[in-house]
C-alpha positions in Angstrom: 0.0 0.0 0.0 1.6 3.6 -1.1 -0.2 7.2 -0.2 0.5 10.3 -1.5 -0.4 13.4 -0.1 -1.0 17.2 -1.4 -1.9 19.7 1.6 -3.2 22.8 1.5 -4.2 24.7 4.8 -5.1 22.6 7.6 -6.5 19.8 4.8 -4.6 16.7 3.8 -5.9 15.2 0.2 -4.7 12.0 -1.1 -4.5 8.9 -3.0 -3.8 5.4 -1.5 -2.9 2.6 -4.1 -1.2 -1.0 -4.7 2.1 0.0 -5.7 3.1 -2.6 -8.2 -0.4 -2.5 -10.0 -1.2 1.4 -9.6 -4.5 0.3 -8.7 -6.8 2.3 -6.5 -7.6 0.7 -3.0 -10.8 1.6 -2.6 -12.4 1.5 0.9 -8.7 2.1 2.7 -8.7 3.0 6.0 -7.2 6.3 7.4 -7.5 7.7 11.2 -5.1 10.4 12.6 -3.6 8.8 15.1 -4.7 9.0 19.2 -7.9 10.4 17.6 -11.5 9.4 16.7 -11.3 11.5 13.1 -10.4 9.4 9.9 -11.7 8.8 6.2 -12.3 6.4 4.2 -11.4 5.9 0.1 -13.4 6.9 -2.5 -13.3 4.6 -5.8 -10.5 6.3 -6.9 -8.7 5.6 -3.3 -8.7 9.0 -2.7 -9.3 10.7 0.8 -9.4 14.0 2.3 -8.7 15.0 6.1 -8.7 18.5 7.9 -6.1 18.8 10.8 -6.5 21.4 13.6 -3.4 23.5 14.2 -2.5 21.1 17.2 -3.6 18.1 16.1 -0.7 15.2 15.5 0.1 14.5 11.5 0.7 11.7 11.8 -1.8 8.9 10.4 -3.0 4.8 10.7 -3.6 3.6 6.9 -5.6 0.4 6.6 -7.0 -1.7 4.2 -7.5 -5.8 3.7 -4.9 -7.8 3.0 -2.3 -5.1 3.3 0.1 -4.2 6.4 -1.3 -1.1 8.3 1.1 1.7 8.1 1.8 4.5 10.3 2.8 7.5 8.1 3.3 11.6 9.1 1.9 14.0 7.2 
C-alpha cells in the first residue's frame, strides 16, 4: 500500500494505491492517530482529512490484505 499526499491549509488530500499494480484501493482506511477522526477511500482511493493546528500528522492507513502503516503528514 503507497499514499501520496498534497496539503493545503489545515486539509490533507490523497490517493492510496497498490504499488506494483497502480491500482486504487478503494475503501482504505485512514485515522489520525490517538484520535476518533479518519476517512475512508473513494473509488478512486482518494481521501481528504482536515487537521487542527495542534492536532498530531501523523496517520494509521488500513485496508485488507495489506500491512497497516503509520505514516506523518
Amino acid at each position: 500500500m503507497k499514499i501520496e499526499v498534497q496539503r493545503t491549509g489545515n486539509m490533507k488530500h490523497g490517493r492510496i494505491f497498490d504499488p506494483e499494480s497502480n491500482q486504487p484501493l478503494t475503501g482504505a482506511n485512514i485515522i489520525i492517530e490517538g484520535s476518533t477522526t479518519g476517512a475512508t477511500t473513494n473509488n478512486e482511493g482518494r481521501f481528504s482529512l482536515e487537521f487542527s493546528e495542534n492536532e498530531n500528522s501523523r496517520v494509521i492507513d488500513s485496508y485488507t490484505g495489506y500491512s497497516s502503516t503509520h505514516i506523518n503528514l
